[in-house]
Each structure stands twice: as structure tokens, then as C-alpha cells.
C-alpha positions as a Markdown table, in Angstrom:
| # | Residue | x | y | z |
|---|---|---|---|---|
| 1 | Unk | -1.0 | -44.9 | 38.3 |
| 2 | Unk | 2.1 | -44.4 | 40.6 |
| 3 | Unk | 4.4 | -45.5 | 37.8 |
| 4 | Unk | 2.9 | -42.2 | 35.8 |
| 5 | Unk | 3.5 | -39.9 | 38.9 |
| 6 | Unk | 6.8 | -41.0 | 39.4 |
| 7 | Unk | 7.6 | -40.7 | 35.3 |
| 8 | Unk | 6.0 | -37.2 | 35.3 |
| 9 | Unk | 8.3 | -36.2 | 38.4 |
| 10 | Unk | 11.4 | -37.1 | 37.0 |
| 11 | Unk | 10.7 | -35.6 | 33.8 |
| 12 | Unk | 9.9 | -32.6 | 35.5 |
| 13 | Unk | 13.0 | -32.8 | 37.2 |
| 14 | Unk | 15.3 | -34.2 | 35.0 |
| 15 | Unk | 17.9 | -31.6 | 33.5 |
| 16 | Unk | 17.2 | -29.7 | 30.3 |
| 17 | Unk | 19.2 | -29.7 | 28.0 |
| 18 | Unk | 20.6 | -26.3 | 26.3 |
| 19 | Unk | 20.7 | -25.7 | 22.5 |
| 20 | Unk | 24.3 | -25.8 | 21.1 |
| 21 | Unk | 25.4 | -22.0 | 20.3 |
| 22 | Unk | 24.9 | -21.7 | 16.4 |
| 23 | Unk | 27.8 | -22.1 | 14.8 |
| 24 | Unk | 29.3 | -20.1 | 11.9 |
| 25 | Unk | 27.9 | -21.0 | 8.6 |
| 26 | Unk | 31.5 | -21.9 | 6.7 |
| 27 | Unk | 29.5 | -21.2 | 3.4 |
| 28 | Unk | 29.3 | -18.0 | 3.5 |
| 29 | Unk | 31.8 | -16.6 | 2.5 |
| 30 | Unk | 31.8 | -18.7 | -0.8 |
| 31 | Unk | 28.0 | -17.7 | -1.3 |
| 32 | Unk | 29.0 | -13.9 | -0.9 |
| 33 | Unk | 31.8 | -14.8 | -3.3 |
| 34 | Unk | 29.9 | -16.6 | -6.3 |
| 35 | Unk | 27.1 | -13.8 | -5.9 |
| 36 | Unk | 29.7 | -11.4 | -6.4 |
| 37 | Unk | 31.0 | -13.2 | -9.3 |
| 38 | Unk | 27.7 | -14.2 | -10.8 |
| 39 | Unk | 26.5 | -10.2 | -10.7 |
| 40 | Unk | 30.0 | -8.8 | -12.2 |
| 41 | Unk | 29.6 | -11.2 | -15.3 |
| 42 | Unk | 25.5 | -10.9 | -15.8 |
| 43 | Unk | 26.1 | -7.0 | -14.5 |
| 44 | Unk | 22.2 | -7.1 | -13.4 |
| 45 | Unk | 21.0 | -4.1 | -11.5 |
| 46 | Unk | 18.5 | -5.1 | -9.0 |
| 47 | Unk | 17.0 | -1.5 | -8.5 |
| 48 | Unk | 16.3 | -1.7 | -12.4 |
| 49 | Unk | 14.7 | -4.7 | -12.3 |
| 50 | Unk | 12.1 | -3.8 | -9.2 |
| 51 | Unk | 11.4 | -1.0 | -11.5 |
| 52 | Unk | 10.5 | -3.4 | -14.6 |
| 53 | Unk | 8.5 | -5.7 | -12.3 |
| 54 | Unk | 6.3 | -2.6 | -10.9 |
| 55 | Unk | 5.6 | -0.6 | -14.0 |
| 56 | Unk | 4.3 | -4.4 | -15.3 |
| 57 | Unk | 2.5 | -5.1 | -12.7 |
| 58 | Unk | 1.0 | -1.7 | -12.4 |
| 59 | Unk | 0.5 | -2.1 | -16.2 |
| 60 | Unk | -1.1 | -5.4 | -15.6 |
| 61 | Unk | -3.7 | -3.7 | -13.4 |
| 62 | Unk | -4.9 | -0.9 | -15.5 |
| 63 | Unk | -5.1 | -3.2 | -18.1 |
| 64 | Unk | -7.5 | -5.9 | -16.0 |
| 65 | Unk | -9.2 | -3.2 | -14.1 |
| 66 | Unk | -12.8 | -3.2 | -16.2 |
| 67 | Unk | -12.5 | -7.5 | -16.0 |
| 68 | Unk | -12.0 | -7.3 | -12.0 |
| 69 | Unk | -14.7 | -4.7 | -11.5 |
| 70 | Unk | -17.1 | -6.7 | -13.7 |
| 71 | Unk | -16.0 | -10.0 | -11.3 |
| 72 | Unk | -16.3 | -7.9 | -8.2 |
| 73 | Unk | -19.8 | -6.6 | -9.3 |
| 74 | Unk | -22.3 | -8.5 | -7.3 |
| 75 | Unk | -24.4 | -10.0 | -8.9 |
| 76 | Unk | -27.2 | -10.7 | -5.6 |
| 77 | Unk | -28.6 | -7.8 | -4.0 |
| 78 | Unk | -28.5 | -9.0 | -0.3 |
| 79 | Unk | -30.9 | -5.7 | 0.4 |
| 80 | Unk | -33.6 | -6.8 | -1.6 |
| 81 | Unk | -33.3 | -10.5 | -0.7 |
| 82 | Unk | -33.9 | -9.5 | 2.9 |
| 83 | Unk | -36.8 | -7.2 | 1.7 |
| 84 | Unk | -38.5 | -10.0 | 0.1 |
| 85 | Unk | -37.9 | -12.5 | 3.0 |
| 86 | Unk | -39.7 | -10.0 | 5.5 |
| 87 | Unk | -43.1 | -10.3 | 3.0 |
């Protein structure tokens, strides 16, 4: 029992140690570098393709919208089961 007080005091006591600053990522630069490569030779514009992806997905939805309502469509009427649980 005194062997865990004194342990818990010198924990609390003990000096803490401080994160090392973060240090420059050296990859960087090569990262920026090799993006800036790979979009010159594939000349991919990002703003066109967020355009693609939402008129797809938008698309996509009018497409599925009579199969979602049908899933969403519940198929219980929680009304009428309390109704018949008060008889």
C-alpha cells in the first residue's frame, strides 16, 4: 500500500516530457513536384471531373428515386398497432 503512494507521487512529480517540434516533411517538395508532373502529362481538370461525378450521382438518384421510396414506404402502421393494442 505505501509502495503505491510513493509510485503515484513520483509519477506525479516526475518531469514530463515535451513533444519534439514537428519537423519539416523533406518529401514535400518531391510530392508537389511529381503531382505537378503527373497533372501536366494526364492534363486532368479536377473542377471537370467534380462536375462528372455530380451530374452522375444526381443522375443516379432520379433514376433510383421510385425503388428508394418503395424501400422507405413502411410497410407497419405503428398508429393502428397501438389502436389495436388498447382493445
Amino acid at each position: 500500500m505505501i509502495v503505491d503512494t510513493i509510485l503515484v507521487v513520483l509519477m506525479c512529480i516526475a518531469p514530463v516530457q515535451q513533444p519534439k517540434e514537428a519537423s519539416q516533411n523533406r518529401f514535400t517538395e518531391a510530392f508537389e513536384q511529381a503531382d505537378r508532373q503527373f497533372n501536366k502529362k494526364y492534363k486532368f481538370d479536377i473542377e471537370e471531373l467534380k462536375r462528372a461525378a455530380h451530374e452522375t450521382a444526381m443522375q443516379a438518384d432520379e433514376e433510383t428515386k421510385e425503388e428508394r421510396e418503395k424501400a422507405m414506404y413502411p410497410f407497419i402502421d405503428v398508429r393502428e398497432l397501438f389502436i389495436k393494442s388498447k382493445l
